[in-house]
C-alpha positions as a printed Julia matrix, in Angstrom:
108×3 Matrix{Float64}:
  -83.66  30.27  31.21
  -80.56  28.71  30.71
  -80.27  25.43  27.87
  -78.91  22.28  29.28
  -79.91  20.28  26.59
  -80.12  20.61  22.97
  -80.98  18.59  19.89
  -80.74  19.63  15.85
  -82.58  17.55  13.39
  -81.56  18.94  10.02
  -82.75  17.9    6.93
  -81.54  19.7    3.98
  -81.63  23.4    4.56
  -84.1   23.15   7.28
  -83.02  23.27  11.1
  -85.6   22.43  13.88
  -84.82  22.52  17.56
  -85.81  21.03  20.08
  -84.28  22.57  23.89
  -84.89  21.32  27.54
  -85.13  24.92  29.53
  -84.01  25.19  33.74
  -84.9   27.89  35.88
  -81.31  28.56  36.37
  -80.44  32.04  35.42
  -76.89  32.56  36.62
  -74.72  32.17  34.45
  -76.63  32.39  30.34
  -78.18  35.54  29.47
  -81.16  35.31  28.0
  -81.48  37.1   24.67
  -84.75  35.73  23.3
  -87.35  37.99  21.91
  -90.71  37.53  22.16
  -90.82  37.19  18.38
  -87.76  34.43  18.25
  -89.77  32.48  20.92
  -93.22  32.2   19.27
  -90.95  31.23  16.05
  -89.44  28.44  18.0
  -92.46  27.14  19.25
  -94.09  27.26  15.54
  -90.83  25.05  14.28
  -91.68  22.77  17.06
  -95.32  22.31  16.31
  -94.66  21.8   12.43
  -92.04  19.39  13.42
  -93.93  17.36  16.1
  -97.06  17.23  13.02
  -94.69  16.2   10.83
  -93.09  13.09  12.34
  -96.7   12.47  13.56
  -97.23  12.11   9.54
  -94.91   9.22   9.43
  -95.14   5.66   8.91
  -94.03   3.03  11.73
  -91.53   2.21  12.38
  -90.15   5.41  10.89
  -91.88   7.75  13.46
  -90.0    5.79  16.36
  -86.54   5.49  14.89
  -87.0    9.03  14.12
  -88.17  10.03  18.14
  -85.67   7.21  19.33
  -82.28   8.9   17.67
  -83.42  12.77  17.61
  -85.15  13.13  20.31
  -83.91  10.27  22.89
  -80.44  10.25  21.64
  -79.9    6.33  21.54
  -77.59   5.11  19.39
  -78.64   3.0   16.23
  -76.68  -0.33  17.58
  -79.57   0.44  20.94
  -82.35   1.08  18.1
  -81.5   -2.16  16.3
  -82.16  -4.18  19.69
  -85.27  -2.57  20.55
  -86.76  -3.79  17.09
  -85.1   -7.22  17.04
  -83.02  -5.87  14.54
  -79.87  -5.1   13.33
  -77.63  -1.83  14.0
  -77.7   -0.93   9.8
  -81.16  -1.9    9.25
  -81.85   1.15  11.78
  -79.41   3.16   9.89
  -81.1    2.56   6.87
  -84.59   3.33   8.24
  -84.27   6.24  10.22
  -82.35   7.48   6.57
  -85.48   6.47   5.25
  -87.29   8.11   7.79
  -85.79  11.87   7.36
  -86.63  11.39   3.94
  -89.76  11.1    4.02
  -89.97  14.06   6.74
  -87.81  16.31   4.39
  -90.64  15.6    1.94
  -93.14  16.13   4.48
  -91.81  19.31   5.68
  -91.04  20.96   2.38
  -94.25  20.3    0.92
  -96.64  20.99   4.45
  -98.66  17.88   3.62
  -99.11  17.75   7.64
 -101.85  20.32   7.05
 -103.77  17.56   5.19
């Protein structure tokens, strides 16, 4: 499978991925082992639980700039609002997911 898309959310010392995967093999080897895989895909559950956790509209701004890319000035618009109150929120935001992460209270 070769990555054509990839997106890093780090929060501290903690990196989750998230990749988009294409049937194209030609030109990326593939060195994934079955054990890295089934990692990845427990990262990506805990992650996905964890912004599920959040508050609105921290849970959007967090899925609007990770995960859709857009930029905060696009963010602010969407809410009505301005480009640093989206800065401020998604800060907010990872915050709050740091703490959610670090202390597993998705498992509530």
């Amino acid at each position: 499978m070769r990555i054509i898309f990839k997106t890093v959310v780090q929060i501290s010392t903690i990196s989750y991925e998230k990749s988009i995967f294409t049937e194209d093999k030609s030109d990326i080897a593939d060195y994934s082992t079955p054990e890295s895989v089934n990692l990845e895909k427990e990262t990506n559950i805990e992650l996905i639980k964890a912004i599920h956790k959040l508050k609105e509209p921290y849970k959007e701004i967090i899925t609007l700039r990770t995960f859709s890319e857009l930029s905060f000035k696009e963010i602010g618009e969407i809410f009505e609002q301005s480009e640093g109150w989206a800065r401020t929120t998604f800060y907010r935001g990872k915050l709050q997911l740091k703490d959610i992460l670090t202390r597993g209270r998705w498992e509530d």
